[in-house]
C-alpha positions, 0 to 999 in steps of 0.5 A: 607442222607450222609456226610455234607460239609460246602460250598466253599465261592467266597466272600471276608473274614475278616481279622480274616477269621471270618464272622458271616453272613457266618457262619449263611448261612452255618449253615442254608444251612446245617440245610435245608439239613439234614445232617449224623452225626457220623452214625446218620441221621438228616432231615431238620431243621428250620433254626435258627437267629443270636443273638447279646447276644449269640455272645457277650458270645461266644467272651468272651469265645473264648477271654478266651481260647486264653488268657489261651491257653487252648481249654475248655468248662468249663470257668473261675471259673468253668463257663458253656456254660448255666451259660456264655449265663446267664450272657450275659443276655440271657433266654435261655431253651436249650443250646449247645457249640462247640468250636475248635482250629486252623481253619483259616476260617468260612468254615474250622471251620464249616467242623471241626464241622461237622466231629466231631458227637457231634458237628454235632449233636448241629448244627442239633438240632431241640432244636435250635432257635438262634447262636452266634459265635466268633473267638479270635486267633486260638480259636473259640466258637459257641453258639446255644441256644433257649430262654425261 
């Protein structure tokens, strides 16, 4: 198993160059693979769903990151990526984040994620059920997460 790549995408982009289905195709294709990540092998995983509370968490933190300018993980007044998916209503047993700066598509951000071993590794967790992703300006947030 080597490097992963995130595949090239013929079809037509948003205007944002942000597709939730193509994010969650790619994310799927990569998890079916395997993939190295920073020297670590990951076999095959189950592929994960799309949830709506999920993307509704990810919008407001990458709205926040673009508002402050500032690429974080820690939100306002001191807000985790567990207790944002909280207050979006979501049960959740397991959660990851990756965020990134400056990526003008789905694929860009998805091989930025992949360079990245700790990014990487949340996309191959076995932990993994469900994502939610969001683009505001130059910041994005993916959410990965399992329910209770």
């Amino acid at each position: 198993m080597t490097g992963c790549t995130a595949s090239r995408n013929k079809g037509s982009m948003s205007g944002t160059g942000f597709s939730s289905n193509e994010l969650l195709k790619q994310v799927n294709a990569i998890r079916a693979k395997g993939c190295n990540c920073g020297g670590r092998s990951y076999p095959a995983a189950a592929p994960v769903q799309w949830n709506s509370r999920l993307a509704d968490a990810a919008g407001l933190h990458s709205s926040y990151m673009q508002r402050t300018g500032r690429l974080t993980h820690t939100g306002r007044n001191g807000a985790t990526p567990e207790k944002r998916v909280a207050a979006a209503g979501y049960k959740w047993s397991y959660v990851a984040e990756n965020i990134a700066m400056g990526q003008q598509n789905t694929r860009e951000v998805i091989q930025s994620w992949l360079q990245s071993p700790g990014h990487c590794r949340n996309i191959m967790s076995r932990s993994v059920a469900e994502i939610g992703a969001a683009r505001s300006g130059k910041y994005w947030t993916l959410l990965l997460a399992a329910s209770n």
